[in-house]
Every structure is written in structure tokens, then in C-alpha cells.
VOTI-463496 format. One record per atom (N, C-alpha, C): residue number from 1; atom name; residue in three letters; y, z, x. Coordinates in steps of 0.05 Angstrom, whole numbers, plus 32768, in hexadecimal, padded with zeros to 4 digits. Last residue first. Layout:
% VOTI-463496
+------+------+---------+------+------+------+
: vopa : fimi : vexdren :    y :    z :    x :
+------+------+---------+------+------+------+
:  NUM :   CA :     ALA :    Y :    Z :    X :
...
+------+------+---------+------+------+------+
//
This chain:
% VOTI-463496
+------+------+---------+------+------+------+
: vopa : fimi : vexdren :    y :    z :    x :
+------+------+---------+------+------+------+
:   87 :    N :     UNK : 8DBD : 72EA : 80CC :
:   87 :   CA :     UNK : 8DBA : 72EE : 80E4 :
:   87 :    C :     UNK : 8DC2 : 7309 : 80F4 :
:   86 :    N :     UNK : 8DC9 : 72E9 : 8096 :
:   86 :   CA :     UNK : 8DB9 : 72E5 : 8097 :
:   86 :    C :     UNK : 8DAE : 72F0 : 80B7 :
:   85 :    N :     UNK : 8E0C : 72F4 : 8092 :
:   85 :   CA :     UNK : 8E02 : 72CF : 8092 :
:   85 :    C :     UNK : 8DDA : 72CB : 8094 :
:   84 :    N :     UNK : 8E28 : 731A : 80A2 :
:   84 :   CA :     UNK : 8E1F : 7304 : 80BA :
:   84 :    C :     UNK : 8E0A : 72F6 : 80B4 :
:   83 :    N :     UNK : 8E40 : 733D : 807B :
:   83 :   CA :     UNK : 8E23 : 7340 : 808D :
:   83 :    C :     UNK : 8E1C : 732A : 809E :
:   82 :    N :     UNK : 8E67 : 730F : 8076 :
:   82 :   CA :     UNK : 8E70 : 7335 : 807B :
:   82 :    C :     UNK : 8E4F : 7333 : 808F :
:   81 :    N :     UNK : 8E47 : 72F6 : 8054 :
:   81 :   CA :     UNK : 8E58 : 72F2 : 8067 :
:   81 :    C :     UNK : 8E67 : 7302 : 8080 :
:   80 :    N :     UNK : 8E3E : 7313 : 802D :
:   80 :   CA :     UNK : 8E2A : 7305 : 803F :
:   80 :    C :     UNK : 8E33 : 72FD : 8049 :
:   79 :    N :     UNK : 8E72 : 7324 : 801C :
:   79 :   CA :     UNK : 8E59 : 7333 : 801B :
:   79 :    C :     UNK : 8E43 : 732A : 8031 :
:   78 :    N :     UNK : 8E8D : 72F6 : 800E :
:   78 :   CA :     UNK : 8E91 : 730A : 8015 :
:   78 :    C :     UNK : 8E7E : 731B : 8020 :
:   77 :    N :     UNK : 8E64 : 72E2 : 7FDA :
:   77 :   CA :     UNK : 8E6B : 72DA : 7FF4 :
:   77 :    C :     UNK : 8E6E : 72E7 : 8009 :
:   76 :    N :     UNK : 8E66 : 730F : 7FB3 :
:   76 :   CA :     UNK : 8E5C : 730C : 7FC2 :
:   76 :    C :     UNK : 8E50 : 72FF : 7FD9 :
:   75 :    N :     UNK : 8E9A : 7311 : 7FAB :
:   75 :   CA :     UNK : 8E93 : 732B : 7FB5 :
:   75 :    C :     UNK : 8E7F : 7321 : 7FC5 :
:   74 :    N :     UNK : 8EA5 : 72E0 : 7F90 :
:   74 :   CA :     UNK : 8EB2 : 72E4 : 7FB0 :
:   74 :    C :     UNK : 8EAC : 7303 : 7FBA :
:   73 :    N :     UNK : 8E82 : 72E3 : 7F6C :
:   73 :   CA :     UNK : 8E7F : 72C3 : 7F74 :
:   73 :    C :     UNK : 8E87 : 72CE : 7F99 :
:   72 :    N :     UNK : 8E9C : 7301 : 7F47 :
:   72 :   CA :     UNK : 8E83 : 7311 : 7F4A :
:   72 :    C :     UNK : 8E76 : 72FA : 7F63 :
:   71 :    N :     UNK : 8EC8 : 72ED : 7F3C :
:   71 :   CA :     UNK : 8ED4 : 72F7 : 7F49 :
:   71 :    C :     UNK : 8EB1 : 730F : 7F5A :
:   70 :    N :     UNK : 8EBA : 72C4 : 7F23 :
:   70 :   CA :     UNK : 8ECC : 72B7 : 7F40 :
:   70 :    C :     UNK : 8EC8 : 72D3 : 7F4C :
:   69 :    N :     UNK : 8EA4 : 72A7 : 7EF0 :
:   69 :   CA :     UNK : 8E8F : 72C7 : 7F03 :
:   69 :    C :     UNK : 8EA6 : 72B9 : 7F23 :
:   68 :    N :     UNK : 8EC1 : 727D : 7EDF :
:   68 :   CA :     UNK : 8EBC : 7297 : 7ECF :
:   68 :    C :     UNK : 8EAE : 72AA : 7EE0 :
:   67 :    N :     UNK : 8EF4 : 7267 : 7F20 :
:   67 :   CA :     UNK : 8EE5 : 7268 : 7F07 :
:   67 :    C :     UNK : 8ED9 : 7283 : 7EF7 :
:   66 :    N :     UNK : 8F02 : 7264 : 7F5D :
:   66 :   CA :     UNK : 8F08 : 7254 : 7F46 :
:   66 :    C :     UNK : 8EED : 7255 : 7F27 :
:   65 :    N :     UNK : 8EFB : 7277 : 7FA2 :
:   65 :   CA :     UNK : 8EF0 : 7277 : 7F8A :
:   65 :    C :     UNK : 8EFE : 7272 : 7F71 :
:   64 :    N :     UNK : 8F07 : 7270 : 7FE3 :
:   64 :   CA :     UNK : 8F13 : 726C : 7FC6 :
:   64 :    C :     UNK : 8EFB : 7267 : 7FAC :
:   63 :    N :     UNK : 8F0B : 7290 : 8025 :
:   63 :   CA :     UNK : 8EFF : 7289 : 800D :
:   63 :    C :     UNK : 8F0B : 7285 : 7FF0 :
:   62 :    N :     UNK : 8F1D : 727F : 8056 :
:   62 :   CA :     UNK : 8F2F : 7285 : 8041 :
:   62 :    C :     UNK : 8F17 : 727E : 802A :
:   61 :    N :     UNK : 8F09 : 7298 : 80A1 :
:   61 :   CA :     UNK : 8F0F : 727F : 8085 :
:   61 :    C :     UNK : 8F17 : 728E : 806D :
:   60 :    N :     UNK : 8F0F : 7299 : 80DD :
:   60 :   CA :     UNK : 8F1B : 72A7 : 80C9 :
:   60 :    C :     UNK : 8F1B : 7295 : 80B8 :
:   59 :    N :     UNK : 8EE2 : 729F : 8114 :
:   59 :   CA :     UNK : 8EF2 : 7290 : 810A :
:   59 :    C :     UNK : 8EFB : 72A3 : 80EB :
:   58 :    N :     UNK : 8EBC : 72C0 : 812A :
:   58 :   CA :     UNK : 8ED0 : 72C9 : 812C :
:   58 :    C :     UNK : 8EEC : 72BA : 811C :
:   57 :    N :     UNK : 8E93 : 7285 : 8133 :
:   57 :   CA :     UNK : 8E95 : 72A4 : 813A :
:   57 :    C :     UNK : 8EAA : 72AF : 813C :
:   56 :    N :     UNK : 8EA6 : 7248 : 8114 :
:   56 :   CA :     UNK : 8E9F : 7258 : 812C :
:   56 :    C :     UNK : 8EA2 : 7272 : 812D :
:   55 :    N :     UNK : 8EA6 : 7217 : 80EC :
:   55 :   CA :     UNK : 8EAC : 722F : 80F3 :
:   55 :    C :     UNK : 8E9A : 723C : 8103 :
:   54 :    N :     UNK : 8EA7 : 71DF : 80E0 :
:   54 :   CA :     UNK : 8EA5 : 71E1 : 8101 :
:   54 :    C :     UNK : 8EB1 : 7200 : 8104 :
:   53 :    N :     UNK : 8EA1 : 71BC : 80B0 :
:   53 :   CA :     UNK : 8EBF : 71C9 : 80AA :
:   53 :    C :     UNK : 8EBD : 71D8 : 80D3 :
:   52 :    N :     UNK : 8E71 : 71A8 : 80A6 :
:   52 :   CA :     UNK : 8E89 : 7198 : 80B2 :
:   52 :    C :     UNK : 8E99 : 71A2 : 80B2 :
:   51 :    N :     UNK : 8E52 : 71D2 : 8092 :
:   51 :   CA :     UNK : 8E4C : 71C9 : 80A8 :
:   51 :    C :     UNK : 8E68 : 71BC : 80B1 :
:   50 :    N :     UNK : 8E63 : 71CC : 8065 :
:   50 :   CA :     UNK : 8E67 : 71EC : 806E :
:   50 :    C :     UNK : 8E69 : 71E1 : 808D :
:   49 :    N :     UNK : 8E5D : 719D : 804A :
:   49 :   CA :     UNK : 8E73 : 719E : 8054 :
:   49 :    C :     UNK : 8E7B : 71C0 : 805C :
:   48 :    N :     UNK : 8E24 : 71A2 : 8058 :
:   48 :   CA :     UNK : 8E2B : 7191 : 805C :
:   48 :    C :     UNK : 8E4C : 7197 : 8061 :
:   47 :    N :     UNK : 8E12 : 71CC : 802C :
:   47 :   CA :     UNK : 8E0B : 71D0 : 8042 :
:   47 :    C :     UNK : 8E1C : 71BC : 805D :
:   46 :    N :     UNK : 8E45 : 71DB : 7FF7 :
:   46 :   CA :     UNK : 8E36 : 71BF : 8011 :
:   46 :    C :     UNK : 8E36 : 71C5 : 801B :
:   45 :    N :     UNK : 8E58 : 7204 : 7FDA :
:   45 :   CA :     UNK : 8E43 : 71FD : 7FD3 :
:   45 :    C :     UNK : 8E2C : 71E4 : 7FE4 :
:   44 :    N :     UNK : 8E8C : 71FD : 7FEF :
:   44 :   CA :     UNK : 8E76 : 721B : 8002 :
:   44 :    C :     UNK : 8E5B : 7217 : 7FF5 :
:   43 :    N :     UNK : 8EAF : 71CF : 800C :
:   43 :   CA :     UNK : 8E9F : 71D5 : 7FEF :
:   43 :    C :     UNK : 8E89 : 71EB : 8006 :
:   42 :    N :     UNK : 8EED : 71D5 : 8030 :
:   42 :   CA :     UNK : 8ED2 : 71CD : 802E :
:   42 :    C :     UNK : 8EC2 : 71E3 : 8012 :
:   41 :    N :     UNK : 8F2B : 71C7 : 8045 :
:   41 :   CA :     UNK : 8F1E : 71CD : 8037 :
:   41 :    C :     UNK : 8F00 : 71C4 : 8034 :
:   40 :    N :     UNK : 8F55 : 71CD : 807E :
:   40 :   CA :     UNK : 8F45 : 71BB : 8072 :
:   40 :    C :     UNK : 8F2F : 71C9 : 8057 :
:   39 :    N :     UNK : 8F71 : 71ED : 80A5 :
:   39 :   CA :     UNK : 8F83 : 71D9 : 8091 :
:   39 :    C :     UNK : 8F63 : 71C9 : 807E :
:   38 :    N :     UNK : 8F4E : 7215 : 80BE :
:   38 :   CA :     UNK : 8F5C : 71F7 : 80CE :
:   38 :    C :     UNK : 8F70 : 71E4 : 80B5 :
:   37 :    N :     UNK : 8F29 : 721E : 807D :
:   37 :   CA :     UNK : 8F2D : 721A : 809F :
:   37 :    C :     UNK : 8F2C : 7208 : 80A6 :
:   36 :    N :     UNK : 8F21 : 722B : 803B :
:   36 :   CA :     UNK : 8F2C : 7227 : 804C :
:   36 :    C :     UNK : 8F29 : 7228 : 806A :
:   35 :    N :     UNK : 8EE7 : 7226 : 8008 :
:   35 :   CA :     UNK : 8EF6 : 7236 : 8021 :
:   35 :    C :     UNK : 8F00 : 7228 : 802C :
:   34 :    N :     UNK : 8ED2 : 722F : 7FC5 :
:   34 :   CA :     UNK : 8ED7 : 721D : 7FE4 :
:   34 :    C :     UNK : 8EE2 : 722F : 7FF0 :
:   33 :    N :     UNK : 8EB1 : 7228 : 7F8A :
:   33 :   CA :     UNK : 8EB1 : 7235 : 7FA2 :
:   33 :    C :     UNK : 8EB6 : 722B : 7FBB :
:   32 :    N :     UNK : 8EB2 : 722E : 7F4B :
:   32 :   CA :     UNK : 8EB5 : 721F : 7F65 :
:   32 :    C :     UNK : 8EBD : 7233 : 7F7C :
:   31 :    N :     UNK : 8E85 : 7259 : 7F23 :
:   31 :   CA :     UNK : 8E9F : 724E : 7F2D :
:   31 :    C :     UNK : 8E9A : 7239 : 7F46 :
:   30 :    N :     UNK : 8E44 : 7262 : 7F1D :
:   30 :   CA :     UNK : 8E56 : 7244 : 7F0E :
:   30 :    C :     UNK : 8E78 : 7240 : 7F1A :
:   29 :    N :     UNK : 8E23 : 726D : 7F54 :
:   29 :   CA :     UNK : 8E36 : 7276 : 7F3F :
:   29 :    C :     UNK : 8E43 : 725F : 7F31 :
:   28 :    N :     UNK : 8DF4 : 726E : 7F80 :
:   28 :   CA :     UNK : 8DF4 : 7274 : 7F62 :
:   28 :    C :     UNK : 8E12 : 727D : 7F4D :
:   27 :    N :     UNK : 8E0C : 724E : 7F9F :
:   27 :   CA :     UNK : 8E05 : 7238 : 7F85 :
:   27 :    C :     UNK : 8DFD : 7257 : 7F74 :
:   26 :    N :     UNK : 8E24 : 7273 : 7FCA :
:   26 :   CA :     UNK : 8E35 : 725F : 7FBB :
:   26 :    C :     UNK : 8E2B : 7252 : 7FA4 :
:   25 :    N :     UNK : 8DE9 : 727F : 7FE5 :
:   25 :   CA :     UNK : 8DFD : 7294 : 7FC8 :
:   25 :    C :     UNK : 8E10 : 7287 : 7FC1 :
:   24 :    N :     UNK : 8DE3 : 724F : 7FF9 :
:   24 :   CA :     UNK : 8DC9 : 7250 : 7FDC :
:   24 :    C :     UNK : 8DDC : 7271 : 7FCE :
:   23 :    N :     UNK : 8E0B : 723F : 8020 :
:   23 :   CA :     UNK : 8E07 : 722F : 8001 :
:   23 :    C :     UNK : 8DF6 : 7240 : 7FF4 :
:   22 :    N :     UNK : 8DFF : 7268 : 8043 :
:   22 :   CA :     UNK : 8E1D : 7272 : 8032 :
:   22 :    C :     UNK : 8E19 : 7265 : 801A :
:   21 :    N :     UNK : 8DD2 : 7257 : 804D :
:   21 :   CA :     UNK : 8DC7 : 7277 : 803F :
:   21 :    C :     UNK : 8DE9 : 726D : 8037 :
:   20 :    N :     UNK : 8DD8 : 7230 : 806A :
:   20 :   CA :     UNK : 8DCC : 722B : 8052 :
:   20 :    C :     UNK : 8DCC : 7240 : 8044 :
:   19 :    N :     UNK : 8E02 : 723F : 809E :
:   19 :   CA :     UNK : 8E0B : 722B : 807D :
:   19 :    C :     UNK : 8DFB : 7234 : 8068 :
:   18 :    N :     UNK : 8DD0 : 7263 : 80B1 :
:   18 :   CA :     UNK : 8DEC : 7273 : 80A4 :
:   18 :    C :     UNK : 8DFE : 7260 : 808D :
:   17 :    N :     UNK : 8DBE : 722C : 80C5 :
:   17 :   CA :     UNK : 8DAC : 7244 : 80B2 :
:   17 :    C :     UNK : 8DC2 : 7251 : 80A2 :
:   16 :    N :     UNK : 8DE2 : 7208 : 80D7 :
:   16 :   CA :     UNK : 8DD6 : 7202 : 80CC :
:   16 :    C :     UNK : 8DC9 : 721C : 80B8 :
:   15 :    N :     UNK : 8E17 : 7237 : 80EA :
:   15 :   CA :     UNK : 8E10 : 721F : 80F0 :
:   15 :    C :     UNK : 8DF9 : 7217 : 80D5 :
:   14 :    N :     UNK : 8E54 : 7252 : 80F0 :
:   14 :   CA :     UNK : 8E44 : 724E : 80D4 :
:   14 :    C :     UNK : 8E37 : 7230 : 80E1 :
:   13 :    N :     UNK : 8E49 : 7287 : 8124 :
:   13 :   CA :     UNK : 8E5D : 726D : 810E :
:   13 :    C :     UNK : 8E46 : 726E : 80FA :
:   12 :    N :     UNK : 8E27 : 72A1 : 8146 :
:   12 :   CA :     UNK : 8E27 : 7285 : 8146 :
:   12 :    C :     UNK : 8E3B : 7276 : 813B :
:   11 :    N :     UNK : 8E2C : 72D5 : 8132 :
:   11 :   CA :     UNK : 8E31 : 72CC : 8154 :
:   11 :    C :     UNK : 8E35 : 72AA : 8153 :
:   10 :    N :     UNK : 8E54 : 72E9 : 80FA :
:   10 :   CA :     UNK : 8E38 : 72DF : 8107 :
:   10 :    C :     UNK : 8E3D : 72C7 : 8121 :
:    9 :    N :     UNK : 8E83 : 72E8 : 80E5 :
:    9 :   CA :     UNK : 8E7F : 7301 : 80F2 :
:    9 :    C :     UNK : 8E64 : 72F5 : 8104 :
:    8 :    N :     UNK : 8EBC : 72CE : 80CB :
:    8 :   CA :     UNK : 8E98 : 72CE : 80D6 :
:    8 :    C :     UNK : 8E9C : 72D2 : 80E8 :
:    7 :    N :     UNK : 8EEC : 72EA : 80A6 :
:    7 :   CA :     UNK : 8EDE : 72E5 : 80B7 :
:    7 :    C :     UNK : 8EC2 : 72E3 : 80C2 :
:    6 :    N :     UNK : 8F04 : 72E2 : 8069 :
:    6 :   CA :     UNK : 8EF7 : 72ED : 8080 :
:    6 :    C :     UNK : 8EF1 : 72DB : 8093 :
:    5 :    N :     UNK : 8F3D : 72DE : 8038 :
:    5 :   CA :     UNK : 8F39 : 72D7 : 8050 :
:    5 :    C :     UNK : 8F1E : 72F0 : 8058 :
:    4 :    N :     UNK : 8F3C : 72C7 : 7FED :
:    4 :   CA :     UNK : 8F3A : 72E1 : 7FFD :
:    4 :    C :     UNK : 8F2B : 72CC : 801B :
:    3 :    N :     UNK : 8F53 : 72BA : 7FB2 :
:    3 :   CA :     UNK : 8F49 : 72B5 : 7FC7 :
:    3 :    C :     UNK : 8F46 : 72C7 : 7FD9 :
:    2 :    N :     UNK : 8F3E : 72A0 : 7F74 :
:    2 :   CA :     UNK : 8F4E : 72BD : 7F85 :
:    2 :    C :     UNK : 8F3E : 72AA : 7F9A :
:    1 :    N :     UNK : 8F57 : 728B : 7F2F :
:    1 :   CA :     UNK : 8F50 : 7285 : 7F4B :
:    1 :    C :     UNK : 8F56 : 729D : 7F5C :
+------+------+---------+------+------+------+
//
């Protein structure tokens, strides 16, 4: 398991569009994939619980990856995340 903290960077948070692009690079990997914010954990593969976790611009989450491609799983999260999500 590794984890690693960023920040969203994209003006909005993670609303509807920026959720769906973090789920569709979250499903291509077989590890699990969640993140931390506010004390609460959420599945990065649910558009649904990306949405309910209420991150906002500048907010700081804890990405956790758990499995065989974890560590090819949080580059590239990271990554699109980093670039702001599409926007």
C-alpha cells in the first residue's frame, strides 16, 4: 500500500466532470484505489462517492493505492490531478 498527499489544483474542486475523468483513470487499474478528506474515506473508482467526499479548490487529499500496478495506479492519478482534472 502507498500513499501520497495532493492537492486540487482545478478552480472548481472535484465536481461532476473532474469526479468522472478522476473515476475513468481510477478503473483502469486492478489495485484499490481511495482517498482520504476531513477524516473520511472515499472509493476514487465512485463517481458517486468522489462526489460525496465535498472537495474544493485547494483542498488537500490523501491518495491510497493498495495493490499489483499501485504504484503505476498513483503516478498516474497524481498526474491528472496535478493537471487539473481535465479543466
Amino acid at each position: 500500500m502507498i500513499k501520497q498527499k495532493v492537492t486540487i489544483t482545478n478552480p472548481t474542486g472535484l465536481h461532476l466532470r473532474p469526479a468522472g475523468i478522476l473515476c475513468q483513470e481510477a478503473m483502469k487499474y486492478k489495485s484499490l484505489i481511495n482517498f482520504s478528506f476531513n477524516g473520511c474515506t472515499s472509493n476514487a473508482k465512485s463517481v458517486l462517492s468522489v462526489l460525496g467526499a465535498c472537495v474544493k479548490s485547494g483542498d488537500e487529499i490523501e491518495l491510497i493505492c493498495e495493490g499489483a500496478d499501485e504504484e503505476e495506479a498513483m503516478a498516474s492519478l497524481v498526474n491528472a490531478i496535478e493537471s487539473g482534472l481535465g479543466e
